[in-house]
C-alpha positions as CSV (number, residue, x, y, z in Angstrom):
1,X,-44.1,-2.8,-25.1
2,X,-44.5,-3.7,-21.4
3,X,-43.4,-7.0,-22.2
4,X,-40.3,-5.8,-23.5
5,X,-36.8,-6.6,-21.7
6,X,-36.2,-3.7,-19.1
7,X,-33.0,-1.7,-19.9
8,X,-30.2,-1.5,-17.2
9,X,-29.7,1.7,-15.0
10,X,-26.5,0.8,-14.2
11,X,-23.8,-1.9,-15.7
12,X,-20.1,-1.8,-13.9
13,X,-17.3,-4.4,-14.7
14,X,-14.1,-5.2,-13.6
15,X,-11.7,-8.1,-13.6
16,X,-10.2,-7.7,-10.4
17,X,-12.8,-6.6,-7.4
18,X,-9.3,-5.9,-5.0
19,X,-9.2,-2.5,-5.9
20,X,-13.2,-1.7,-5.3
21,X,-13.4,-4.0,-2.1
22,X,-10.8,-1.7,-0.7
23,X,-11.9,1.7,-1.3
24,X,-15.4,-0.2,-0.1
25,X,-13.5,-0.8,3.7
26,X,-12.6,2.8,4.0
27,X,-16.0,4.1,4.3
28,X,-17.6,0.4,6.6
29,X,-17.7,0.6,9.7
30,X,-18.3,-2.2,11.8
31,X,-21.0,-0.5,13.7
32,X,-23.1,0.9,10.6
33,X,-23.9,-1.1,7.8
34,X,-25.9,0.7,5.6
35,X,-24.7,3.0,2.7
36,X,-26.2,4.8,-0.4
37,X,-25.0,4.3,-3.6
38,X,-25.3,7.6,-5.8
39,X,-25.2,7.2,-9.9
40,X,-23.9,9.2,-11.9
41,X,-22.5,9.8,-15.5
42,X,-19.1,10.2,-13.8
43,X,-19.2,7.1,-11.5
44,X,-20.4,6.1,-8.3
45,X,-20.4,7.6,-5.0
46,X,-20.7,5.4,-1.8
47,X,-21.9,7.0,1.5
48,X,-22.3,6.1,5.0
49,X,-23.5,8.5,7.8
50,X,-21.9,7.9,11.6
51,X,-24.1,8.5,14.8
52,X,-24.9,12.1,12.5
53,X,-21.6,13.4,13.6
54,X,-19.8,11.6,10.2
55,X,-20.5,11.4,6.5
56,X,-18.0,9.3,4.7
57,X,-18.0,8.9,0.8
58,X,-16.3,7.3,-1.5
59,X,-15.7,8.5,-5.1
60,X,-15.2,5.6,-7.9
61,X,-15.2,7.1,-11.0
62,X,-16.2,5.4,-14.0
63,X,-12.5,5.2,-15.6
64,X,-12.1,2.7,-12.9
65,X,-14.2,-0.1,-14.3
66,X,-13.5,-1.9,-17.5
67,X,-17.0,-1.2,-18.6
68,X,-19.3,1.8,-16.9
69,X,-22.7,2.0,-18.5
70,X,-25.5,4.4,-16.7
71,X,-28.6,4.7,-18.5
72,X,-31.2,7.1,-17.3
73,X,-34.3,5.8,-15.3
74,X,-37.6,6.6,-17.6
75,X,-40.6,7.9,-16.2
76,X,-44.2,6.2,-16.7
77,X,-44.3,7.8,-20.0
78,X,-41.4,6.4,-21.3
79,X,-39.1,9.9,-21.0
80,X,-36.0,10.5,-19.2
81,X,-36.0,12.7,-16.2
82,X,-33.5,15.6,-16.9
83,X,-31.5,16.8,-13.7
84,X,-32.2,13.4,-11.6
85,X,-29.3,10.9,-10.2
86,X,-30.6,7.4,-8.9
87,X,-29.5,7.1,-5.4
88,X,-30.4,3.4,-3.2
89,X,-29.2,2.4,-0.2
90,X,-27.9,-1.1,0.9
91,X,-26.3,-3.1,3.2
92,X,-22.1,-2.4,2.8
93,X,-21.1,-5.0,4.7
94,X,-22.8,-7.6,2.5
95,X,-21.5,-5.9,-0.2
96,X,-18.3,-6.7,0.8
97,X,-18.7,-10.1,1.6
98,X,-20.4,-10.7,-1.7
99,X,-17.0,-9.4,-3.9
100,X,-15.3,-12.2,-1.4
101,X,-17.5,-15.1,-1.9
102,X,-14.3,-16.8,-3.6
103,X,-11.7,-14.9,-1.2
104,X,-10.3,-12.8,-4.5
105,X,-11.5,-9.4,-2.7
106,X,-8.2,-9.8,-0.1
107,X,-7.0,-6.2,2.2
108,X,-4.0,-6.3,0.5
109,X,-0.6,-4.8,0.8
110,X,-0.4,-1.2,2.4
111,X,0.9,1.3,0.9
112,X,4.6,2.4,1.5
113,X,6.2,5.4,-0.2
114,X,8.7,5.6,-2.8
115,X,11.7,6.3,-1.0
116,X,11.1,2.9,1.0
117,X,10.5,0.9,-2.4
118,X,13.8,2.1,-3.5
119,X,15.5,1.2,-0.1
120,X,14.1,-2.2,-0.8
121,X,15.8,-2.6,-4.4
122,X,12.3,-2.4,-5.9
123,X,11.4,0.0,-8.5
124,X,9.6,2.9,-8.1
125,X,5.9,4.0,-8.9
126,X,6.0,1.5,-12.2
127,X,6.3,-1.1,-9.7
128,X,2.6,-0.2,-8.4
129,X,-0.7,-1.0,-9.9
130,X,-3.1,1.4,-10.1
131,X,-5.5,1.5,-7.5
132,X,-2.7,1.9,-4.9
133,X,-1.4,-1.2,-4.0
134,X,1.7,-3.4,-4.1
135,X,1.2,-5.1,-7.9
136,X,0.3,-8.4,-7.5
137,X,2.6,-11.0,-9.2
138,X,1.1,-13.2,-12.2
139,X,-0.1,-15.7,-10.2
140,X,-2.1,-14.1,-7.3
141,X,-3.4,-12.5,-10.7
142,X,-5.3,-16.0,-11.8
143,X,-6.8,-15.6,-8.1
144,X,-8.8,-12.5,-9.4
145,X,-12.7,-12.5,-9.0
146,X,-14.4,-10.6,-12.1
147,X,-17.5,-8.9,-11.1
148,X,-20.6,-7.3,-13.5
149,X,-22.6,-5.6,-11.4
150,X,-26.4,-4.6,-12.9
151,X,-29.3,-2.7,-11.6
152,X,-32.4,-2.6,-13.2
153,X,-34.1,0.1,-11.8
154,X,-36.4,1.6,-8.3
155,X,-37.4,-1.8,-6.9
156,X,-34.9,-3.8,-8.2
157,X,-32.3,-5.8,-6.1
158,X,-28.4,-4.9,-7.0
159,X,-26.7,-7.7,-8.9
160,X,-23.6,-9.0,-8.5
161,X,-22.2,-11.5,-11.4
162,X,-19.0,-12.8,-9.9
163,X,-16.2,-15.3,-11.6
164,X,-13.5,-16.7,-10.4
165,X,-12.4,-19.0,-13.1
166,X,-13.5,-20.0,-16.4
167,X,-16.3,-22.5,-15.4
168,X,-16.6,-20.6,-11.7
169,X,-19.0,-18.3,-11.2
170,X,-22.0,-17.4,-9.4
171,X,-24.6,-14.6,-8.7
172,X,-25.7,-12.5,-5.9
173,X,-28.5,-10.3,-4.8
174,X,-28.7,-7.4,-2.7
175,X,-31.9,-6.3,-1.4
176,X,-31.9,-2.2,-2.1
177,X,-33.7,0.6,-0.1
178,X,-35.5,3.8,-0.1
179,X,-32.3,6.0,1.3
180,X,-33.5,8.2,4.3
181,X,-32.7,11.9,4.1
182,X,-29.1,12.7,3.5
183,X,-27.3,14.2,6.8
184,X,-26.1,17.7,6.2
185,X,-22.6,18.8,6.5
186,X,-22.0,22.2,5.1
187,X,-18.9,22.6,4.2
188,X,-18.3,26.2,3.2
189,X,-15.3,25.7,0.2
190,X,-15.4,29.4,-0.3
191,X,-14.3,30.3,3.1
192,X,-11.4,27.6,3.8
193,X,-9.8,28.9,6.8
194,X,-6.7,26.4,6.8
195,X,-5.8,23.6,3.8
196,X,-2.7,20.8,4.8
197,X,-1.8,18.4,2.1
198,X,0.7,15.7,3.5
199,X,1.4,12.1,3.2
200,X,-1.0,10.0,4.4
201,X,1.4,7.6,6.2
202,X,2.3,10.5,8.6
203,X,-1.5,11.2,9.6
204,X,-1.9,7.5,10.0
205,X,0.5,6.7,12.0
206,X,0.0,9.3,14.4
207,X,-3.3,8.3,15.1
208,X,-2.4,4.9,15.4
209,X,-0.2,6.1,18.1
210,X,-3.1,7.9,20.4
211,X,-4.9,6.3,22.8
212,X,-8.3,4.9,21.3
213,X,-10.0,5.9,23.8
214,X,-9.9,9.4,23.6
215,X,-13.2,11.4,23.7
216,X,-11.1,14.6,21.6
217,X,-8.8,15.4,19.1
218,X,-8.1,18.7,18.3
219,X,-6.8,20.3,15.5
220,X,-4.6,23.3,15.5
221,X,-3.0,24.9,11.9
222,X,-0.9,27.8,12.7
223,X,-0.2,30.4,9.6
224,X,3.8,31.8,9.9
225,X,2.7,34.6,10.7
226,X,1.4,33.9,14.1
227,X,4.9,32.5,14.7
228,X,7.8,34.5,16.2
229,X,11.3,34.5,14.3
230,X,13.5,31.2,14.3
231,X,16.9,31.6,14.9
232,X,17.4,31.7,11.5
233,X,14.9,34.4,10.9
234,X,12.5,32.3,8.9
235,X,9.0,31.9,10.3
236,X,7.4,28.6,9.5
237,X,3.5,27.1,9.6
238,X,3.1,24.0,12.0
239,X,0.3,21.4,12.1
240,X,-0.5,19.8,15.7
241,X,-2.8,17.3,16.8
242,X,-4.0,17.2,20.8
243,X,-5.8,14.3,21.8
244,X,-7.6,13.8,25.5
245,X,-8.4,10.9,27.1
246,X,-8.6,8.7,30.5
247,X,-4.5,8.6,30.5
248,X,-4.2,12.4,29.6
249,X,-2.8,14.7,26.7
250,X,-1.0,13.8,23.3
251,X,0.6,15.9,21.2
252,X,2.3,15.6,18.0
253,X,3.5,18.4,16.3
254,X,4.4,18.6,12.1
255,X,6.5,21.3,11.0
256,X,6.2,23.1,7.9
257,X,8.8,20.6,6.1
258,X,8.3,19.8,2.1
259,X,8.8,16.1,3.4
260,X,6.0,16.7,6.3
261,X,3.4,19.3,5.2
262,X,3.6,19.5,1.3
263,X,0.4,22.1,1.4
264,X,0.1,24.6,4.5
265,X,-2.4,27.7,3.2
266,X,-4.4,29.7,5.4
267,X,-7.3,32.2,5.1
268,X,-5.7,34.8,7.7
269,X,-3.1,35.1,9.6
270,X,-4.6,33.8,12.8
271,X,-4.2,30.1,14.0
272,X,-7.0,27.7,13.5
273,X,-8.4,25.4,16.0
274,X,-11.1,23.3,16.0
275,X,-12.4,19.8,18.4
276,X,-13.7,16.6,17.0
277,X,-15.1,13.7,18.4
278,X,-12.0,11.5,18.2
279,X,-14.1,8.1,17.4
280,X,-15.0,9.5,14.4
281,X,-11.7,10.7,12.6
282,X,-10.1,7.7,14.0
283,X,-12.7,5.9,11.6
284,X,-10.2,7.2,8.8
285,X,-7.3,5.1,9.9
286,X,-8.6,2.4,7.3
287,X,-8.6,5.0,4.4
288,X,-5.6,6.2,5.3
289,X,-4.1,3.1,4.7
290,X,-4.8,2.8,1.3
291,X,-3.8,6.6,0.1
292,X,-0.9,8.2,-0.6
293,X,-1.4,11.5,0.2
294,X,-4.6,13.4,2.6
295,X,-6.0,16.8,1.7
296,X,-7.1,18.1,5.4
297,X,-9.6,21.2,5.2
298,X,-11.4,23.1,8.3
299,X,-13.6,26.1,7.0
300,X,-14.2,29.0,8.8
301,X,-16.8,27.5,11.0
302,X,-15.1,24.2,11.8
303,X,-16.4,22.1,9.3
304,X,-13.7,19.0,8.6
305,X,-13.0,18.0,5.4
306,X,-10.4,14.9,5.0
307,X,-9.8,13.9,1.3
308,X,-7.6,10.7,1.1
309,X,-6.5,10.2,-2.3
310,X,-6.3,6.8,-3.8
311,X,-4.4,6.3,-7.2
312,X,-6.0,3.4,-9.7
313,X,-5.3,2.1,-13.1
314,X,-7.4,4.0,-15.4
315,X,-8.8,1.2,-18.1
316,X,-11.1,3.5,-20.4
317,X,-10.6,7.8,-21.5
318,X,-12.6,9.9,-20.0
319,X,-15.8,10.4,-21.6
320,X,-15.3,14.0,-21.1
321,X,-11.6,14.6,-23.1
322,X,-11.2,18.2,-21.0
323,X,-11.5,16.4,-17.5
324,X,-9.1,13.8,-17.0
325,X,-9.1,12.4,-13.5
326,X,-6.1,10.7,-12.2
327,X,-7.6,9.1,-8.7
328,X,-10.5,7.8,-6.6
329,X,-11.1,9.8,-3.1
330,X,-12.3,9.3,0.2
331,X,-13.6,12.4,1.7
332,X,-14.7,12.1,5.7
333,X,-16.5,15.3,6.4
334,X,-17.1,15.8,10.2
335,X,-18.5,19.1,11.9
336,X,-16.5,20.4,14.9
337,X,-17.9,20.1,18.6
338,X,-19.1,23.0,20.4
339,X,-17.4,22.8,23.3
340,X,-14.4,24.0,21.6
């Protein structure tokens, strides 16, 4: 038996990498390389921890791939350990350039809503492919690298099997790691104290705006009720970012418009507000990019959660019939400083 072909842990294929590569950019940062790859039944989660005031991770679930095989490790005595998820770590940014060794893993178009596609004369969400990008016309469509990526096991390098046409292929190898211990951010999902849903090109845009070389960014969700009456009697919720830096203060305020702030609950009716170290939420710009819409969460003591969700072309049924997940997310989860 121990000469016997080693089963697969995990087998993932796709013909086009485009829509992997970039979810992949929204959680690599320049300055911090390495990830961890958790596997699961469901899919794949990608993580990479910031300075220990960040964790990023990306969700890719398995409808995502044309073929998603995970196979349980076995243990020396040839049983399956119940309850335990593979996780390695290894080096993102090679990762990346690996799905662009033939230059078919390209940023692609940004995403614009549907009002502006219609502006344009172009349809509307039929007009987008599914992992949340303009839909590439047939002939940027030979351009696509394939990719079967294998992993045998503890010990065992990641492979990548890459084609890019018929007789064009090769094969590439990524040395995998013992993952340190996970940093800890505790988000509390019990004890929400404020939940924003809005588009994700208003969020982007206004960080693009601030100075990048602000040291803060605060965060301040203000229930209705802490509001005085308009003139027209209504009281309304209001979102506002404050930045500070070298030139001084930014604000930009969002008011509580169905266009603007689609979601605005609250835990109380007292407002929230809570400081981050701006380096790290401006590391969301390129996730933002590539969503349509941003779930924004602070719990009761601070904690940040930003869920940018990512729409994608769902190849296979769930394996589970009662779940049926529509989207790939990006969560950044950042804890607030103390100083606030």
């Amino acid at each position: 038996m121990s000469g016997a072909p080693r089963k697969e842990v995990l087998v993932a294929a796709m013909q086009d990498v485009r829509p992997l590569a970039g979810i992949l950019r929204g959680v690599h940062f320049s300055d911090k390389k390495r990830a961890t790859i958790a596997i699961s039944e469901e899919g794949l989660m990608v993580t990479v921890e910031y300075n220990k005031l960040l964790l990023a991770s990306a969700y890719l679930f398995e409808q995502m791939f044309n073929e998603y095989t995970y196979t349980k490790p076995v243990l020396t005595d040839g049983e399956a350990e119940e309850g335990f998820s593979p996780i390695l770590e290894i080096n993102l940014s090679l990762l990346l350039s690996a799905l662009d060794v033939f230059g078919g893993a390209g940023l692609g178009s940004v995403i614009i809503s549907d009002k502006d596609k219609v502006s344009k004369g172009r349809a509307r969400r039929d007009d987008w492919d599914g992992n949340g990008m303009d839909r590439v016309e047939p002939d940027d469509r030979k351009k696509a690298t394939a990719m079967r990526l294998t992993w045998l096991g503890k010990g065992h390098p990641l492979c990548l099997h890459l084609t890019d046409a018929p007789n064009v292929s090769t094969v590439c190898e990524l040395t995998t790691f013992e993952p340190d211990p996970a940093m800890d951010v505790p988000f509390d999902n019990g004890k929400v104290a404020a939940r924003i849903i809005m588009k994700s090109s208003w969020l982007r845009d206004a960080l693009s705006e601030i100075d990048p070389k602000s040291s803060k960014l605060t965060m301040i969700c203000t229930p209705p009720q802490a509001h005085g009456s308009n003139r027209g009697g209504k009281r309304k919720a209001t979102f506002k970012l404050k930045a500070v830096g070298n030139l001084g203060t930014t604000t930009m305020d969002y008011p509580d418009d169905k266009d603007v702030l689609e979601v605005a609950e609250f835990r109380s009716e007292e407002p929230v507000s809570f400081t981050y170290p701006f380096e790290c939420i401006a590391k969301s710009v390129p996730a933002l990019r590539n969503s349509l819409k941003t779930s924004l969460r602070i719990d009761s003591e601070g904690i940040l959660s930003l869920q940018f969700m990512i729409p994608f072309r769902q190849h296979r049924m769930s394996k589970d019939k009662g779940v049926a997940r529509s989207q790939n997310f990006i969560e950044f989860m950042c804890a607030s400083l103390f100083d606030d």
